[in-house]
PyMOL commands that place a pseudoatom at each C-alpha (Angstrom):
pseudoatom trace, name=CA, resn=UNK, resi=1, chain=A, elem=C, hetatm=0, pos=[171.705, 21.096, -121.171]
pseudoatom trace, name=CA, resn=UNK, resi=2, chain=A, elem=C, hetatm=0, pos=[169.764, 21.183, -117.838]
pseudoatom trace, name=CA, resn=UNK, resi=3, chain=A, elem=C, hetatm=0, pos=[166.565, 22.605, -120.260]
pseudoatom trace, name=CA, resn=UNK, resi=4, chain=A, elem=C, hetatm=0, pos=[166.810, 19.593, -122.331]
pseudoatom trace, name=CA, resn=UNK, resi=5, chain=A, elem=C, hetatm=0, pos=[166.763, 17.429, -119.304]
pseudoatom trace, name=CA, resn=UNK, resi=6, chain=A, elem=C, hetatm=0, pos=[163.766, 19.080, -117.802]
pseudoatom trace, name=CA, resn=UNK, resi=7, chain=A, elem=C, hetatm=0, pos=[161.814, 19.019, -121.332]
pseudoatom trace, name=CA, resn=UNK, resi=8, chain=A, elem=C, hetatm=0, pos=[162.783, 15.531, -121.488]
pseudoatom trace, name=CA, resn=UNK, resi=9, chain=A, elem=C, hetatm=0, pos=[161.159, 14.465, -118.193]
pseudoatom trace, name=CA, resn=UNK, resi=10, chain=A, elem=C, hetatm=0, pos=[157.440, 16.728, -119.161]
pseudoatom trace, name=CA, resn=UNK, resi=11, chain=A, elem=C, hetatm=0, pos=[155.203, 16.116, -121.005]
pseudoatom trace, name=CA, resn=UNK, resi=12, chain=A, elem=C, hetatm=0, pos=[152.512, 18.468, -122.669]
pseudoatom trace, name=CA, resn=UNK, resi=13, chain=A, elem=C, hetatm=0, pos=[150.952, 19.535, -119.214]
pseudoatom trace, name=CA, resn=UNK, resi=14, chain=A, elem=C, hetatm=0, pos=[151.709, 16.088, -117.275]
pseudoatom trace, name=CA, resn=UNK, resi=15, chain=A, elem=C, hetatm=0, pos=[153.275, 18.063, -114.653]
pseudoatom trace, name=CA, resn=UNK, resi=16, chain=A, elem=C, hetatm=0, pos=[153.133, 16.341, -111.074]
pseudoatom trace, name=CA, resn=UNK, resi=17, chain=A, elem=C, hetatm=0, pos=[151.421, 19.164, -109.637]
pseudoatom trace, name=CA, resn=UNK, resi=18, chain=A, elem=C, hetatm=0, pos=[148.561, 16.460, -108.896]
pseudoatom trace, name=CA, resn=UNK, resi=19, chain=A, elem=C, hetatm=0, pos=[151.296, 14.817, -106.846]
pseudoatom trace, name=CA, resn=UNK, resi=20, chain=A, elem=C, hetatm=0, pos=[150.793, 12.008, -109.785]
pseudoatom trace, name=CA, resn=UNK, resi=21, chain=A, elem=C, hetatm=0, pos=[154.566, 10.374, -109.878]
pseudoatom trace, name=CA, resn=UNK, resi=22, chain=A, elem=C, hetatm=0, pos=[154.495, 9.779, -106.428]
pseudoatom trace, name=CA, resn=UNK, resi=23, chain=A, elem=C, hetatm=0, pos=[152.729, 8.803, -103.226]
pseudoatom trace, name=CA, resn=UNK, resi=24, chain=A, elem=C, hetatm=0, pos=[152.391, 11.803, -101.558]
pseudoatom trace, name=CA, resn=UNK, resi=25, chain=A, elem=C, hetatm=0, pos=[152.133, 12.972, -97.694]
pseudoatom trace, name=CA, resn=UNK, resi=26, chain=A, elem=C, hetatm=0, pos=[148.799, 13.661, -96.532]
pseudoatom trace, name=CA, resn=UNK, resi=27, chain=A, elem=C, hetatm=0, pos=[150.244, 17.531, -95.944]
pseudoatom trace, name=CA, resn=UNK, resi=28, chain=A, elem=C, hetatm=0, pos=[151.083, 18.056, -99.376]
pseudoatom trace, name=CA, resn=UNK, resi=29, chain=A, elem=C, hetatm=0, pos=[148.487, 20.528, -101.145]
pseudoatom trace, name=CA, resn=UNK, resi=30, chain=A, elem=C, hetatm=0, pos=[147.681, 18.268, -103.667]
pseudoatom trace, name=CA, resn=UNK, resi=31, chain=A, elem=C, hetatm=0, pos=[146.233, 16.217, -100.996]
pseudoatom trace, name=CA, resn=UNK, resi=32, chain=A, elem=C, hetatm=0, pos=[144.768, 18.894, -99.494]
pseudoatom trace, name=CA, resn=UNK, resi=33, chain=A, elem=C, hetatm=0, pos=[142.860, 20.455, -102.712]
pseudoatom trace, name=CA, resn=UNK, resi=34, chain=A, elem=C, hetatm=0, pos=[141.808, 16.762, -103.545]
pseudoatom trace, name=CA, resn=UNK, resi=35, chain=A, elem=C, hetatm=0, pos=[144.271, 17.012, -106.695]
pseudoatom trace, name=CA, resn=UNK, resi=36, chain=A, elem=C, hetatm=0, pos=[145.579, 13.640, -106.267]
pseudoatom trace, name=CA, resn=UNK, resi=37, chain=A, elem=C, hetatm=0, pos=[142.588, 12.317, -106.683]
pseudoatom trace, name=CA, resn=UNK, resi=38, chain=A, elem=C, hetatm=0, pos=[142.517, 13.540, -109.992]
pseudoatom trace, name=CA, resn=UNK, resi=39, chain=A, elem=C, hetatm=0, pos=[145.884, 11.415, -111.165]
pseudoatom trace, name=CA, resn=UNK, resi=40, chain=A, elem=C, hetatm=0, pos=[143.176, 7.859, -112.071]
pseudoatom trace, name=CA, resn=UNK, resi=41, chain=A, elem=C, hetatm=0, pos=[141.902, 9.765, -114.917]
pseudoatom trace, name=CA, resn=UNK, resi=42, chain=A, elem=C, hetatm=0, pos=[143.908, 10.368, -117.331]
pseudoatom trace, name=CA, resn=UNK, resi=43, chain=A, elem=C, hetatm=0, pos=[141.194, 13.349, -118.734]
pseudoatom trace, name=CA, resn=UNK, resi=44, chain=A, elem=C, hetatm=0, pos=[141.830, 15.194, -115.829]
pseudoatom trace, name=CA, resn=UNK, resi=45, chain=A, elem=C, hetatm=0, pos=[145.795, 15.202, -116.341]
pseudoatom trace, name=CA, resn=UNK, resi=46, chain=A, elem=C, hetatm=0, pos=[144.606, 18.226, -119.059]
pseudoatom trace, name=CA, resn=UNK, resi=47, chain=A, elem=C, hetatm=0, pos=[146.616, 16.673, -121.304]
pseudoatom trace, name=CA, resn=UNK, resi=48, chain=A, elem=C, hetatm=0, pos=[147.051, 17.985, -124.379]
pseudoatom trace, name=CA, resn=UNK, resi=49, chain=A, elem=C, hetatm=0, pos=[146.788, 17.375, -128.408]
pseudoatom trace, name=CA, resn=UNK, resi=50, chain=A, elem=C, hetatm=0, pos=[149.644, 14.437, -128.409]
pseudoatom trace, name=CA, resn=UNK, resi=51, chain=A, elem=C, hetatm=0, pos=[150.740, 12.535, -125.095]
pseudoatom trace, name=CA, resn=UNK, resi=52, chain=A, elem=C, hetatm=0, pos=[153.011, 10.380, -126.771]
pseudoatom trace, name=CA, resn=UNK, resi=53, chain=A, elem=C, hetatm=0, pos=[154.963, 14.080, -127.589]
pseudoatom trace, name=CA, resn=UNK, resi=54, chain=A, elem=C, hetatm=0, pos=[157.490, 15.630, -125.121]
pseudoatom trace, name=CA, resn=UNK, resi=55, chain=A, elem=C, hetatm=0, pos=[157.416, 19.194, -124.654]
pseudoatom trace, name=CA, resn=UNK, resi=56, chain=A, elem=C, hetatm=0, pos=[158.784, 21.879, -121.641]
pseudoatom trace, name=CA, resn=UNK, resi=57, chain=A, elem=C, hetatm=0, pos=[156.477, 24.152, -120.224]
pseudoatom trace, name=CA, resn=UNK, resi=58, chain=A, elem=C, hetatm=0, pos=[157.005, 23.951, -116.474]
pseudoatom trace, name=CA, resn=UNK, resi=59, chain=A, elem=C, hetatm=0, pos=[159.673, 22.101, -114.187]
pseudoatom trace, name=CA, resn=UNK, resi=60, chain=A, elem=C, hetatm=0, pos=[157.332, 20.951, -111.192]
pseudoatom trace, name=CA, resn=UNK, resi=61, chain=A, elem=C, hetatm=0, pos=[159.902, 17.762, -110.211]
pseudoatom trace, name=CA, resn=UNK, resi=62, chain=A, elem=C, hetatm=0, pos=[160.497, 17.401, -106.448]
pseudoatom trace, name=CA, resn=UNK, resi=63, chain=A, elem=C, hetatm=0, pos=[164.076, 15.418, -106.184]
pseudoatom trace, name=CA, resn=UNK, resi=64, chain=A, elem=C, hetatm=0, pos=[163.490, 15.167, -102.805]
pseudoatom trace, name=CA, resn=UNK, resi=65, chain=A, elem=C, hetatm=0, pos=[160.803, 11.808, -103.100]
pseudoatom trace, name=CA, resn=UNK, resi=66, chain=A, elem=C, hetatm=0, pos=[162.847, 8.397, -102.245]
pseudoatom trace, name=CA, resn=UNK, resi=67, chain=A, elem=C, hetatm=0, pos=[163.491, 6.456, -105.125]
pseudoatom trace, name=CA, resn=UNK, resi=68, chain=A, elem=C, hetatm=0, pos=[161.469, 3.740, -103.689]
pseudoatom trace, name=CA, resn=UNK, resi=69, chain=A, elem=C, hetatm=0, pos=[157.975, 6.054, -103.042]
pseudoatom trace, name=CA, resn=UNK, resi=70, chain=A, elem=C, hetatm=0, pos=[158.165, 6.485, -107.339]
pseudoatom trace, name=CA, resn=UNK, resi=71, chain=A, elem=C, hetatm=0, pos=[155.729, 5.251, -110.215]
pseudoatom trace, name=CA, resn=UNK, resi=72, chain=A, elem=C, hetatm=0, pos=[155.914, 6.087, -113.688]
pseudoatom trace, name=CA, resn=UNK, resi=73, chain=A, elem=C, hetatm=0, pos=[152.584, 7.682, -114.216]
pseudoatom trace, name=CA, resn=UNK, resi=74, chain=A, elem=C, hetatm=0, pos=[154.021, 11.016, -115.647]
pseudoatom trace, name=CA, resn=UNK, resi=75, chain=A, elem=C, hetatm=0, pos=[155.539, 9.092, -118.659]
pseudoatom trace, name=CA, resn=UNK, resi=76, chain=A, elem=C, hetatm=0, pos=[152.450, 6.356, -119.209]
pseudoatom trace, name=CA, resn=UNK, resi=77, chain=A, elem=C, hetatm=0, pos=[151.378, 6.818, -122.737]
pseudoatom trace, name=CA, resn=UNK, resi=78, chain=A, elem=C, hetatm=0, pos=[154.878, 7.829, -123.996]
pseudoatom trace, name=CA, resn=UNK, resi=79, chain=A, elem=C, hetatm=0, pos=[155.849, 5.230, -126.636]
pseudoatom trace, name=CA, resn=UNK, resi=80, chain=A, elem=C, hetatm=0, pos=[159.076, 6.773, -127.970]
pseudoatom trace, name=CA, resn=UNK, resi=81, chain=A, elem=C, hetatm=0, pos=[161.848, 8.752, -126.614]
pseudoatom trace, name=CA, resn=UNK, resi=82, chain=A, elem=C, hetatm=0, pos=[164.266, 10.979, -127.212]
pseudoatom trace, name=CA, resn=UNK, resi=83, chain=A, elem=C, hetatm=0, pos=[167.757, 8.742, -128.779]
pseudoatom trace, name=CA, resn=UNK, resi=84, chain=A, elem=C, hetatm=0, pos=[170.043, 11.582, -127.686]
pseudoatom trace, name=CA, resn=UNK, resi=85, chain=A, elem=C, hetatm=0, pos=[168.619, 12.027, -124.302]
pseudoatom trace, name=CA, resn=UNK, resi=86, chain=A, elem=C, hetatm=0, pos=[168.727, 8.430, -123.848]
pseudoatom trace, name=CA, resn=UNK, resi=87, chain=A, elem=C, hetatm=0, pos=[172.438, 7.834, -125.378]
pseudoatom trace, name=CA, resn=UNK, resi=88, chain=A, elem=C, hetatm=0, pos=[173.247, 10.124, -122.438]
pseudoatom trace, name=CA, resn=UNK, resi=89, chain=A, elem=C, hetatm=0, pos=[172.110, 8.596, -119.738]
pseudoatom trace, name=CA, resn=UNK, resi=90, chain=A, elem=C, hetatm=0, pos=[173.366, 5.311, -121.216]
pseudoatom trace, name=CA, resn=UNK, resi=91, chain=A, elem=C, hetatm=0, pos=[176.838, 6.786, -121.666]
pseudoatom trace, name=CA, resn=UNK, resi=92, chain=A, elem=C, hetatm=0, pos=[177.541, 7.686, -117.794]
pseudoatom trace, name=CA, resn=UNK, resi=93, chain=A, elem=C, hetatm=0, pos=[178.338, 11.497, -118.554]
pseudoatom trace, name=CA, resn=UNK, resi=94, chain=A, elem=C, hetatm=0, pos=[175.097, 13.209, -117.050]
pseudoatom trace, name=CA, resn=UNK, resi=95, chain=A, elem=C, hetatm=0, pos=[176.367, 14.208, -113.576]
pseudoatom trace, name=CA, resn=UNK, resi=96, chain=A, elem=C, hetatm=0, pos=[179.345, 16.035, -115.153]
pseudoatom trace, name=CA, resn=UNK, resi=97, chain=A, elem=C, hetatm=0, pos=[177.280, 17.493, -118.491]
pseudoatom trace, name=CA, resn=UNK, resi=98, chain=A, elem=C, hetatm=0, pos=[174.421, 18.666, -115.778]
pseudoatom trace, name=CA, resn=UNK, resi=99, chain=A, elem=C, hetatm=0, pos=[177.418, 20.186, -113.649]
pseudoatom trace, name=CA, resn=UNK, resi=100, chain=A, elem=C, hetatm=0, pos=[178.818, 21.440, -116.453]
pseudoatom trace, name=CA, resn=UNK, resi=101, chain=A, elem=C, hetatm=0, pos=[175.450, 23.351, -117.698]
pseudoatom trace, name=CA, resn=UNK, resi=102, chain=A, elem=C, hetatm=0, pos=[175.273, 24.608, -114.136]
pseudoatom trace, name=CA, resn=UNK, resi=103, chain=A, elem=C, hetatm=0, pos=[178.370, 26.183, -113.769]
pseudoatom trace, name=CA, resn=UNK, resi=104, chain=A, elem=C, hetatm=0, pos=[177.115, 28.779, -116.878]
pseudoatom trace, name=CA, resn=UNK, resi=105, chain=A, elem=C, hetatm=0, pos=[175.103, 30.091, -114.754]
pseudoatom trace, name=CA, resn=UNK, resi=106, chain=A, elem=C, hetatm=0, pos=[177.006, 31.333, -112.365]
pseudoatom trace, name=CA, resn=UNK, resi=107, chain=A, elem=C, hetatm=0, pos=[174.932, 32.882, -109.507]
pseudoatom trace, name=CA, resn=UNK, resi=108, chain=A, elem=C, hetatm=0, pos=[173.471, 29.807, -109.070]
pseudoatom trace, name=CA, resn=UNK, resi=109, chain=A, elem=C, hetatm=0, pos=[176.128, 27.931, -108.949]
pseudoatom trace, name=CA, resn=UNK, resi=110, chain=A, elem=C, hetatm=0, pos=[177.488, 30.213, -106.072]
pseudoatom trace, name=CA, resn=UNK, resi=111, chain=A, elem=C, hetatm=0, pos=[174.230, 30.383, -104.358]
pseudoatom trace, name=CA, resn=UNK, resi=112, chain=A, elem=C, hetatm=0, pos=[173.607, 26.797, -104.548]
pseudoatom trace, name=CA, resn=UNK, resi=113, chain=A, elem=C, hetatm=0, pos=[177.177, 26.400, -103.104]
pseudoatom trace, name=CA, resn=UNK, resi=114, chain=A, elem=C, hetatm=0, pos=[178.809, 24.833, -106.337]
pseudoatom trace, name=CA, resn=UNK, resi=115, chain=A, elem=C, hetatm=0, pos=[179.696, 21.104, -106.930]
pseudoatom trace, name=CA, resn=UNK, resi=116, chain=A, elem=C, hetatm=0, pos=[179.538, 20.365, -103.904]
pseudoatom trace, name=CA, resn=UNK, resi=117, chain=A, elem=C, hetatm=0, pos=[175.988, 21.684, -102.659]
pseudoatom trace, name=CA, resn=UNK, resi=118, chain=A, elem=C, hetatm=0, pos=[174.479, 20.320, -106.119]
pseudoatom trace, name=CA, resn=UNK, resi=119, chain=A, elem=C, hetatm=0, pos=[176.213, 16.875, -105.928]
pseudoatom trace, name=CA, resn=UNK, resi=120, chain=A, elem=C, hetatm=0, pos=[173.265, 15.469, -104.301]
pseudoatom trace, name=CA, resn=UNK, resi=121, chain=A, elem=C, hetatm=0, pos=[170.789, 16.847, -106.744]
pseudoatom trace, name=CA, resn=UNK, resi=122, chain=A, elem=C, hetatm=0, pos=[172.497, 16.099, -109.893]
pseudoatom trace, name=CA, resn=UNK, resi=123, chain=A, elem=C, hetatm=0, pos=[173.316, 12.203, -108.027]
pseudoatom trace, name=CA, resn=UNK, resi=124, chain=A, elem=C, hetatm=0, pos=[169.161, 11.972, -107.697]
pseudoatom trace, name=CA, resn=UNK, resi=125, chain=A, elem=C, hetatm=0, pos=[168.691, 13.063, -111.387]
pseudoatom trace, name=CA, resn=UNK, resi=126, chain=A, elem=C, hetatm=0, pos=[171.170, 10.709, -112.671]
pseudoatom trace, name=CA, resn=UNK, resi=127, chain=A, elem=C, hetatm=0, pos=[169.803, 8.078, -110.553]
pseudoatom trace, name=CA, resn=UNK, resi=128, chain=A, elem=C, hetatm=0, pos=[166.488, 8.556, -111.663]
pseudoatom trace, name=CA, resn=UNK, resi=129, chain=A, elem=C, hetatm=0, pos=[167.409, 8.639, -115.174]
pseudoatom trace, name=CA, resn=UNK, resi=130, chain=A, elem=C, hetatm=0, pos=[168.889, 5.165, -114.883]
pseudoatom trace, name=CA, resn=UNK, resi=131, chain=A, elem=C, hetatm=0, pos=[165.640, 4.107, -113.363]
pseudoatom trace, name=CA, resn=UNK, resi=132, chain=A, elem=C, hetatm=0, pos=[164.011, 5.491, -116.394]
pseudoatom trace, name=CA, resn=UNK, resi=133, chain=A, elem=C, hetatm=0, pos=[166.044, 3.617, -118.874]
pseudoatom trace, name=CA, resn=UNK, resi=134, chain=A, elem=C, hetatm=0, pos=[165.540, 0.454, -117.092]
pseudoatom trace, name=CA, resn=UNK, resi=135, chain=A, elem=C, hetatm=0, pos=[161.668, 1.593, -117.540]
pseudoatom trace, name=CA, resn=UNK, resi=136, chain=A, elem=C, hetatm=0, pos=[162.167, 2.588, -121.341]
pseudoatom trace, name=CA, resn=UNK, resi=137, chain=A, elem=C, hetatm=0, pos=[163.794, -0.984, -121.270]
pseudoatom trace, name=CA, resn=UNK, resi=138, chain=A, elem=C, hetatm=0, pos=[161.429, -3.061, -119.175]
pseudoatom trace, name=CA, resn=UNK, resi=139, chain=A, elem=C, hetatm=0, pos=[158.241, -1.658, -121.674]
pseudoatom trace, name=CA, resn=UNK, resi=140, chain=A, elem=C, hetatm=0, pos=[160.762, -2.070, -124.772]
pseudoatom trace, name=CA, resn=UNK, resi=141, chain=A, elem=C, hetatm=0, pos=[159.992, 1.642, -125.703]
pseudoatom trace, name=CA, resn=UNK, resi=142, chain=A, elem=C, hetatm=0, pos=[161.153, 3.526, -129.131]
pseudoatom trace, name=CA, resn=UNK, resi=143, chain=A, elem=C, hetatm=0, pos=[163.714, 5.415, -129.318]
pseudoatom trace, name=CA, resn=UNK, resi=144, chain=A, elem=C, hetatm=0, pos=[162.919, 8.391, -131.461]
pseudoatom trace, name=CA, resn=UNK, resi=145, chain=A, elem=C, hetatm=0, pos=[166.381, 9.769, -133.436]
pseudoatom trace, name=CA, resn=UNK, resi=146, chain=A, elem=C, hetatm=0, pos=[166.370, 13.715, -133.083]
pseudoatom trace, name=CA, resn=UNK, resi=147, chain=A, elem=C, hetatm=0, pos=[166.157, 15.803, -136.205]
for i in range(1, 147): cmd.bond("trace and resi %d" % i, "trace and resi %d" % (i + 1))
show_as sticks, trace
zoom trace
């Protein structure tokens, strides 16, 4: 479940390794190697065949940005999502499915500390999915049904 949540939020190579879905700190490498700059053009994003697709290939999210210090640059260009995905968020039941998918895997569950030391993590990522459907909303986006 956690997978699906992760390819949800990527898309072809739109990974935020630019630093692109947020503002960053003038410390953070992407700053540093003059990546940022790079997040204006959307050429330089190396996106890929299809950016209205979603697809996994990397999980470069950083949970730790304030909600407030977000943009939605990492999902501009997406005109349809998921119905599944977005039926769960909608439905309340993502803190306990992600807690649920965590708890399979066991040792890192334990190492994380269990509920309790991923509560705040899985509380971001439901947070920001409810700032996404108010986005998907707000742009009156598609919703795709899965196959």
């Amino acid at each position: 479940m956690i997978v699906f949540f992760v390819c949800w939020l990527q898309v072809n190579d739109r990974l935020d390794r630019y630093c692109c879905g947020f503002t960053p700190d003038p410390a953070e490498l992407c700053v540093e190697n003059l990546l940022h700059d790079k997040c204006g053009n959307t050429k330089d994003l190396l996106l890929k065949a299809d950016p209205s697709r979603l697809v996994f290939i990397d999980n470069a999210g950083r949970p730790q940005q304030s909600a407030n210090n977000l943009n939605f640059r990492l999902v501009e260009g997406i005109d349809e999502f998921p119905q599944r995905a977005v039926s769960v968020l909608q439905s309340g039941c993502l803190e306990s499915l992600l807690l649920r998918s965590l708890y399979s895997d066991r040792a890192f569950w334990d190492s994380r500390g269990g509920a309790g030391g991923l509560g705040p993590l899985v509380r971001t990522l439901e947070h920001r999915g409810k700032i996404l459907l108010q986005h998907i909303g707000d742009m009156k986006l598609q919703l795709k049904r899965d196959l």
